[in-house]
N, C-alpha and C positions, 0 to 999 in steps of 0.2 A: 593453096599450098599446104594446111596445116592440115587438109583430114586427106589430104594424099601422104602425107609425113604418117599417119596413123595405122597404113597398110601394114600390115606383118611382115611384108616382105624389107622393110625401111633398115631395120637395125643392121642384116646381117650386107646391106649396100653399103654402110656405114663403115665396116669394116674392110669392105673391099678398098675403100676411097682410099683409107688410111695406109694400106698397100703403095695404092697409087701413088697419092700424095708424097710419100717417100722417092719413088721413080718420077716423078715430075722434078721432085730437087734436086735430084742429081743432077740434071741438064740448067737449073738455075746459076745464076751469082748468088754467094752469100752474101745475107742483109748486108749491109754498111752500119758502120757502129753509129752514127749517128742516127739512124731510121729509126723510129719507134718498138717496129718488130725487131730490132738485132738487140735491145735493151738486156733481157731476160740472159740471153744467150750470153754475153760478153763476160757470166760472173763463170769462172772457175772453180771446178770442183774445190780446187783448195777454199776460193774464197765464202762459198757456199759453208764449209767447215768451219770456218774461222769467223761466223757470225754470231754476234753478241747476244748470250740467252743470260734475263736474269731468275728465272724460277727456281732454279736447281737449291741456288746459295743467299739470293735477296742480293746480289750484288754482279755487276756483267763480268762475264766469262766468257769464252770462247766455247760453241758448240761443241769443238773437238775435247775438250777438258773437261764438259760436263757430265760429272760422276751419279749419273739418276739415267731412267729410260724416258728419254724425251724425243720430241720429234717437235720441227719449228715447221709454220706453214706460215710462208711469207705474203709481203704485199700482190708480188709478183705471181705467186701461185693461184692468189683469189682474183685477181687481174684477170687470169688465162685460163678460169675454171666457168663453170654454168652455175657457180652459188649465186643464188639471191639473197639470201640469209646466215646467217650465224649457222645454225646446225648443217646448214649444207655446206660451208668453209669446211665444216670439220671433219666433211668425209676426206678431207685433202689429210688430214694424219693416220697414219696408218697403224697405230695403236691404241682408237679407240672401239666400241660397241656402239653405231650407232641404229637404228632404226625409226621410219617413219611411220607415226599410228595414224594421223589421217592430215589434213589441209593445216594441221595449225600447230600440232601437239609430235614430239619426235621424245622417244626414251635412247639415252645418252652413259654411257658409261665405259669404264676399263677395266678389264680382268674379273668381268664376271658383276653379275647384280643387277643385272640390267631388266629390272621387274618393275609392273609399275610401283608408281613414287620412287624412283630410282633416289636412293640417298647417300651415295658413299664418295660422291666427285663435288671438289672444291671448286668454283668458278669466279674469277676475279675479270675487272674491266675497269680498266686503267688502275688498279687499286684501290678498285670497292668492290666489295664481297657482293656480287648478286644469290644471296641465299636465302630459304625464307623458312624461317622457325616452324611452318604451320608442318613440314613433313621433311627438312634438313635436307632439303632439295633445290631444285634450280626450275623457273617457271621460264622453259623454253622459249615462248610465245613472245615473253617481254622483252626478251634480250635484242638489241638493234642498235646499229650502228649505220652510219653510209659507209656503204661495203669498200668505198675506193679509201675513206680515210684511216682504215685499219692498216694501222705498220706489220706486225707479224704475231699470231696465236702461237703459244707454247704449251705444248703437251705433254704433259708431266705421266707415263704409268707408271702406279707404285703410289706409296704412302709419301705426305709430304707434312705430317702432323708438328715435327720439330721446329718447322717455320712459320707453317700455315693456319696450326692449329687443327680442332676438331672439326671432322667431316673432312679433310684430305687423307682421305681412307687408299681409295683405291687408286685416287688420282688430281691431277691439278691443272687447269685450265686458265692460263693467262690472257690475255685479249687484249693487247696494246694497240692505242690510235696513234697517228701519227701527231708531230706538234703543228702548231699554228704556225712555225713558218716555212716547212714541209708543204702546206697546203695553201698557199697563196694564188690570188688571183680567183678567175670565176669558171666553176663547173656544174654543168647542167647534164641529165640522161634523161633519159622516157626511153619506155617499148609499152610489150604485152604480147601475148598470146593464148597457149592454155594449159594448166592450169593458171597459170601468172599473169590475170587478165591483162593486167596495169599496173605501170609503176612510173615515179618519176619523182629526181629529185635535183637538189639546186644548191651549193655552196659556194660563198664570198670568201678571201682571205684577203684582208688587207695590214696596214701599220696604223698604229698608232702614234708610234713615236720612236725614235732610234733604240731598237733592241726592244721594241713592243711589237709582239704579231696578234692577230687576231683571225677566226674565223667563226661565221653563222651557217648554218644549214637546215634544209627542210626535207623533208622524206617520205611519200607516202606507197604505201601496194593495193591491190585488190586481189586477193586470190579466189579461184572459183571453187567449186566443190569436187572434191576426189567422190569415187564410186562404191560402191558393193558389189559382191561377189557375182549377184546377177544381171550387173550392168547400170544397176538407177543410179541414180542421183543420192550421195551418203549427206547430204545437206549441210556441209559443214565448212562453209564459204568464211574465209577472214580479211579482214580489213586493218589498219595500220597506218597512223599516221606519227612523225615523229617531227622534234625541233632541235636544236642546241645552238651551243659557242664553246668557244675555247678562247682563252689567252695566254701568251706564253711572255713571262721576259725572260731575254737573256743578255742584258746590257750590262750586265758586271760578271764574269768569270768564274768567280766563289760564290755566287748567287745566283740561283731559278727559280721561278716565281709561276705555277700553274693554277689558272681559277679556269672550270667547266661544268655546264650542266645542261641538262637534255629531259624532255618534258614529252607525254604520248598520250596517244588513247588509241583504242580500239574499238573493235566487237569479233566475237567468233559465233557463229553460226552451231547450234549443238543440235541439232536436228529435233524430233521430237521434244526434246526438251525445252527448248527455247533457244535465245542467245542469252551470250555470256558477255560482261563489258570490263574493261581493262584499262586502266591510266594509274599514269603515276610519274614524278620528277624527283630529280636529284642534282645535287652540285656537289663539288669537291673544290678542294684546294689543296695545294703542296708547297711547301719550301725547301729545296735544296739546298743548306751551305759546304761546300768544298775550302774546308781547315787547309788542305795540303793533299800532294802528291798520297801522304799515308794514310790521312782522316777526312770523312764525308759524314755528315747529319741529316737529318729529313724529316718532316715532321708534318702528317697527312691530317686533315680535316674530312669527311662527307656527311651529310645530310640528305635519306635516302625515304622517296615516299612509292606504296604502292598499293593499288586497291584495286580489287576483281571483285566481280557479281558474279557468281553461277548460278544458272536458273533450276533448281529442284522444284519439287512443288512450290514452296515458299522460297525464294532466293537464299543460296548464303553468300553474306557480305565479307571479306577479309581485307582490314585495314592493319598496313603495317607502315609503322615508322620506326627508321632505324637513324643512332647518330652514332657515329665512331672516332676516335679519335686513335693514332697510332704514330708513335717516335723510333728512330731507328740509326745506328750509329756503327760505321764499320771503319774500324782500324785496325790498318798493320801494326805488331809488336813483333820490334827486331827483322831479322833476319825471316827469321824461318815460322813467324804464327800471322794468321790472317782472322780477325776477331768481328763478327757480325751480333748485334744484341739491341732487345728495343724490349718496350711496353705498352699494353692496348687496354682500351675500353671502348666495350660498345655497349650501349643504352639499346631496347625496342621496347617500343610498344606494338601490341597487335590486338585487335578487336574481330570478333570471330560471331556474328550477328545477322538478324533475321531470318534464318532460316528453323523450320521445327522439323526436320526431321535430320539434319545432322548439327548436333550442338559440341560446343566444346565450351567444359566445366573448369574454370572462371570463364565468359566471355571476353573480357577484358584482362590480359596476362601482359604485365611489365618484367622487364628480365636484364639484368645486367649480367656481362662479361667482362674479365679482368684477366690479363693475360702478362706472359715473359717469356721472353724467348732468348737464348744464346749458344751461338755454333764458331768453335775455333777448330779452323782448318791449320795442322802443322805440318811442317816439312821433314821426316823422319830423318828422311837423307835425298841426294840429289833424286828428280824424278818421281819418290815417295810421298804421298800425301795422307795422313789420318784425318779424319774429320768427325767432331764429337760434339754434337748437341742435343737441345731439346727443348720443348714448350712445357710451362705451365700454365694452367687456367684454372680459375675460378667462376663455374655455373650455377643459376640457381638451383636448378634439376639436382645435379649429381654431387657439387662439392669440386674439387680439386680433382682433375685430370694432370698425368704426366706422359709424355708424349716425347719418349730418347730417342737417337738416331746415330748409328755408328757406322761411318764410310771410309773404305781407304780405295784410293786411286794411286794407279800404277803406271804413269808414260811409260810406256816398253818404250817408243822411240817418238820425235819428233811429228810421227804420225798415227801411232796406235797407242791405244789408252783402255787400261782393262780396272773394272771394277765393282767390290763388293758392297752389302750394306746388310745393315739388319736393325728394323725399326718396328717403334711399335706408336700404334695407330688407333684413336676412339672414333666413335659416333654417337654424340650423345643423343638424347633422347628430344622429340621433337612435341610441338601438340598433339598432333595426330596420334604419337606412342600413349603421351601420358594425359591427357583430357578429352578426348573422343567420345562423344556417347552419339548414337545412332536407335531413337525410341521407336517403337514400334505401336501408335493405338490401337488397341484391343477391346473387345469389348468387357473391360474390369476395372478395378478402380484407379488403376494409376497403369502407365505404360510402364512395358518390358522391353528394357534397355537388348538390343541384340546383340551389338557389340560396341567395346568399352576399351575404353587404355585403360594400360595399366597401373595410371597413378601412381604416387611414388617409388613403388616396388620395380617401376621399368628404370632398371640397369642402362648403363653405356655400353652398347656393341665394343670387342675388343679386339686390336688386330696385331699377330707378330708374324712380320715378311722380312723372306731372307731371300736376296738378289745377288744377282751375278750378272755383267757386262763388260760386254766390248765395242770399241767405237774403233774404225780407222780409216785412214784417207788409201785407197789402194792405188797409187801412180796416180799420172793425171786424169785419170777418164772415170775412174770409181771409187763408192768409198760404200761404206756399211755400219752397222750396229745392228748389233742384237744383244739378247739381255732374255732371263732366266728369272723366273722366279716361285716363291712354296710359301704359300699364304696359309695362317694357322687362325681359324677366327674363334672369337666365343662370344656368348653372351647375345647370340643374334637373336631377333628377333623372331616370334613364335606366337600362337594363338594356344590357350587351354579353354576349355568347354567350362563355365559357370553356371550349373543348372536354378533354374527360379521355380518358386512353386506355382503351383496352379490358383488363378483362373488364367496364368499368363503363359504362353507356346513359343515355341520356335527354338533355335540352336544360339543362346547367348553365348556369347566367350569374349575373353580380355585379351590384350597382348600382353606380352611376359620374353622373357629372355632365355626361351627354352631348346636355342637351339645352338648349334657350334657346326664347325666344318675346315674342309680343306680345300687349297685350288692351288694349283700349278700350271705355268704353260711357260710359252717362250713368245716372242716376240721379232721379227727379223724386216730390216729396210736395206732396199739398195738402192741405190743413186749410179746410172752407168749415161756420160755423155758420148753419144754416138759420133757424132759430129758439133762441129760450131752450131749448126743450125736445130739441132736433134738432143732432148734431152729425154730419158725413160727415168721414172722415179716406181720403183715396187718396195710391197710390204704384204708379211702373210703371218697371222696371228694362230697363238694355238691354244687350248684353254682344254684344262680338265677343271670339276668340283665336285666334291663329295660334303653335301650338307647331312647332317640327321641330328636328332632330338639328344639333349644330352641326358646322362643316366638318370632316373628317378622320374621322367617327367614321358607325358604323353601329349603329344600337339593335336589340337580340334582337326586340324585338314591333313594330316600325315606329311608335315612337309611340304605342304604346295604352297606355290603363289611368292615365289623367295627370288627364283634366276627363269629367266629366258635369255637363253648367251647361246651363241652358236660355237661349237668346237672348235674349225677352220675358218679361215676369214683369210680370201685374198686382194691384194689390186693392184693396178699398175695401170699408170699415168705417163702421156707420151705430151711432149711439147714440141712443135715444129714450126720452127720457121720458113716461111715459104715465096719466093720470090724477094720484094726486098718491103714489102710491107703486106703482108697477107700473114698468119697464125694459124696455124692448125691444131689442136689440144683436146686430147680425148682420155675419158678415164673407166676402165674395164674394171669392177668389181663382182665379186662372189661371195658369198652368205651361206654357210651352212644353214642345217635346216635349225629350230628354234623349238624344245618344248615351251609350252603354256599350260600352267599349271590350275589358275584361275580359272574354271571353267564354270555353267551354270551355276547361276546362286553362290558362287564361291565356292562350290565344292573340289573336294581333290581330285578332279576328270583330267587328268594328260589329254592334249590336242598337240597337233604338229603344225609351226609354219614352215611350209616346207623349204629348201632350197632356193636360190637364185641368184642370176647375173644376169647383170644392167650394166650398160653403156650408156656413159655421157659422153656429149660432144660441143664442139664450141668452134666456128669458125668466124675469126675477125680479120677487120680489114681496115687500113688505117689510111682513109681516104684520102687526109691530108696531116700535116704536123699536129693540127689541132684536133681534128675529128676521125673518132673511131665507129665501125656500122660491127655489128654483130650479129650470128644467128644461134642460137642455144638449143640444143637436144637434151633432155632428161629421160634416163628410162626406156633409149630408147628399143629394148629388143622383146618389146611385152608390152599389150594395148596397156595394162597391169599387171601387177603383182603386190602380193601382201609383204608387211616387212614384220608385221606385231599380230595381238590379238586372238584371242582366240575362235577356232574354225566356225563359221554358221554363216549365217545370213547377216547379222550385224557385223560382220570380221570387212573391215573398209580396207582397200583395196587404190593404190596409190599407181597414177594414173602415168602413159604418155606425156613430158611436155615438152614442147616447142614454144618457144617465144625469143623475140628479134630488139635489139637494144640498138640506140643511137646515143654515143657520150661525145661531148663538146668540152674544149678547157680552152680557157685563154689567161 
């Protein structure tokens, strides 16, 4: 079945079906609310709106009130999608950049930046910061959850600094699981196919005691190797195994008590290179107390470990430990102010070792963070809302960052909600900026360095965005938001040419902060339910930027190697219920094309990835109350297609897949 699924002719069948499949319902019964498949359907556009997001404010709000451009991707949407992973959940939001570079590695971003070591998106999971100092980024690869125990991803585009701190530049990525008593009782999967050779995983939920929940979990994958352009084998196979717990109390009302942590390893396949090995654990803890109706406290613990090998000539090792600690306290005052404010410290260590040809000067860099934050939302007048805050921190890199944020929200009416903001946003500076040396031996007395950070002279990237939004419920069958915005940056990052004398060659140069720019686009989602059984969710993104060098200064590559973002970005997602336990769910995406800037050697060569649309598809069937069968399409109107990379023979090439899931719950 799967290398007839492979024929060219597959995708645009696919298409047809979904035709059909609409004309076959017609002549059904709709589910029964009780069926498995009538689940998803029974929520109403209102109530779809009126879902609790806490990223906007650090405190729950109602989707339709939330004054940022957000998009939530719910339990139910990754239920009825073809993700196997975190970055594939997140093509389900329709406001961000994502692309696939090969089997293991995906560049992620919003409103632009999406180059590699993407650094300007914040990413949190359950309320620990997965970020890593070595390049102020997010290591895709590591992130894992069991995809059924995630409650719902929030997608924050736009700056989210006042709350979140530094590096919520461009945007904020929330990741909530569900609690331990959400997940009770026992769930097993397994499938495979290809690329997704194998997977399978296993969770418990039991009690411990009146108002103790508990649950364990195990998780592994095999993924196979994506291709190259002329068909081989791009060798770049990954594997994945993962563990955890959770426990929840909730046996006093003013008190919540969460202890969890999750433990992995890997390998990834780098082709010529070698493999690459990956593990690392973490635990957290929370306490909730709820003073009253008006006043809530919280007070967050984690202790977070992670360590890669990538294979160069000589390995480089990267060991990082992070401990954080963060308190947080929201109270109404009076009438008409609503007052959010806390204090952070995070400790890291990172060790950055064995490898000789990419070093970083100290190998061993400890680094604390010290932070404040407070945001009071007031009520001008009935309907009116100002909202005024901001972060401060203390790094060791830079010194004291400030990070305002100025929002007013406007209910025009019980169902439409317009609003402004204008914030400003850093990125500080990461390893990679400011201790990088990459030697080169030569035949003379000491190696020349070829390229260098910029040591204390690298600056914080700086950002002031000014937005505009509207959200609305339009009747029962539709709702919408869109949102606007003119991003003003400076201080970006840049290369200048450091020439060395002789007996030593080649193009030395440091980064430096020699560049600034602008980007603008809009943003647009609609949510239209057809029917009971029929739900269509679309989103079309739009992105202008104009980077260049600022006065006085001259960059080594002209500018390149900064953004690969596509201009347009469409898609649109269809969920259908079919018969009274059967799911149909298909999601049609478009990609403008992509420059790439990075071209040999790093030089300033423009390549194009060109164009593309891909169909996903996903057909379940819910055999009985407890067992689900599934078949999964990725990709499928193309044996492949590229999503990154610049064009050649190494440019990999992201494949057809097919693969079939069985979930079991009792």
């Amino acid at each position: 079945m799967i290398f007839a699924l492979r024929s060219r002719g597959w995708g645009w069948t696919t298409v047809a079906l979904m035709v059909a499949a609409a004309a076959l319902k017609a002549e059904e019964p709709v589910a029964s609310a009780d069926s498995p498949a009538g689940a998803l359907k029974q929520l109403s556009i209102e109530e779809l709106m009126t879902i609790n997001v806490t990223s906007v404010s650090k405190q729950p709000e109602e989707l339709l009130d939330a004054a940022s451009a957000i998009q939530v991707v719910t339990s139910d949407d990754i239920e009825r999608s073809t993700a196997s992973s975190i970055p594939e959940a997140l093509q389900l939001a329709g406001n961000l950049d994502i692309a696939q570079k090969n089997s293991h590695d995906w560049e992620i971003s919003a409103r632009g930046f999406n180059a590699n070591l993407g650094d300007k998106l914040l990413v949190l999971m359950d309320g620990r910061t997965v970020y890593t100092p070595l390049y102020s980024g997010v290591l895709w690869d590591v992130q894992n959850y069991l995809m059924e125990d995630i409650d719902r991803i929030e997608v924050i585009s736009g700056p989210g600094g006042s709350l979140w701190g530094a590096n919520a530049v461009n945007g904020v990525i929330n990741i909530t699981s569900k609690s331990a008593q959400e997940t009770q009782g026992l769930y097993v999967d397994a499938g495979g196919g290809t690329p997704l050779e194998g997977f399978a995983s296993a969770r418990y939920g039991g009690t411990l005691a009146p108002g103790l929940y508990y649950r364990v979990y195990g998780t592994f994958f095999d993924r196979g190797d994506e291709e190259l352009a002329d068909g081989s084998s791009a060798q770049d196979s990954w594997r994945m195994r993962q563990g955890g717990f959770r426990i929840d109390s909730v046996a006093s009302a003013s008190n919540k008590l969460t202890l969890q942590g999750d433990t992995y390893s890997g390998s990834e396949n780098q082709g010529a290179a070698g493999t690459s090995q990956e593990n690392g654990s973490n635990v957290l803890g929370r306490w909730t107390h709820i003073a009253s109706d008006d006043v809530s406290t919280s007070l967050q613990v984690y202790y977070d470990r992670t360590f890669l090998s990538y294979p160069f000539l000589t390995p480089l090792n990267d060991d990082l430990q992070t401990y954080d600690i963060d308190f947080q306290q929201n109270a109404r005052l009076g009438q008409y102010q609503n007052v959010v404010w806390g204090l952070g410290y995070r400790f890291t260590r990172e060790a950055d070792t064995g490898s000789t040809e990419v070093l970083f000067i100290p190998p061993v860099l400890d680094q604390n963070l010290y932070s404040g934050f407070a945001q009071d939302e007031i009520e001008l007048q009935p309907h009116l809302f100002l909202i005024l805050g901001t972060k401060l921190e203390h790094n060791d890199y830079t010194g004291y960052e400030v990070e305002p944020n100025v929002r007013l929200r406007w209910n025009l009416s019980s169902t439409q909600m317009l609003w402004a903001a204008v914030s400003r946003a850093v990125r500080t500076p990461s390893r990679y900026d400011r201790d990088l040396e990459i030697p080169t031996y030569l035949p003379a007395p000491l190696p020349a360095s070829i390229l260098n950070g910029g040591g204390s002279a690298f600056a914080s990237e700086t950002l002031i965005a000014y937005e505009l939004g509207y959200r609305a419920q339009l009747g029962a069958k539709a709702s919408t938001s869109v949102s606007t915005f003119c991003n003003s940056y400076d201080h970006l990052e840049g290369t200048v040419a450091a020439p060395i004398a002789p007996p030593h060659y080649g193009l030395p140069v440091v980064f430096t902060n020699d560049m600034e720019g602008d980007t603008y686009g809009a943003e647009l989602s609609l949510s239209y339910k057809v029917a009971d059984w029929w739900l269509l969710h679309g989103s079309y993104d739009y992105l202008q930027e104009d980077l260049r060098t600022r006065p006085g200064y001259v960059d080594a590559t002209n500018d390149a190697n900064d953004t690969a973002d596509p201009e347009h970005q469409f898609s649109l997602r269809s969920s259908m219920d079919l018969l009274t336990n059967l799911e149909f769910d298909s999601t049609l995406r478009w990609v403008d094309s992509l420059r790439i800037d990075n071209g040999p050697n790093g030089g300033p060569v423009v390549g194009t990835v060109p164009a593309y649309c891909e169909l996903d598809v996903r057909l379940g069937w819910h055999a009985t109350k407890n067992l689900t069968i599934s078949l999964n399409g990725q990709n499928l109107l193309h044996d492949r297609h590229a999503e990154y990379g610049y064009p050649g023979a190494a440019q990999e090439q992201i494949v057809r897949g097919v693969y079939a899931k069985i979930a079991w719950q009792y």
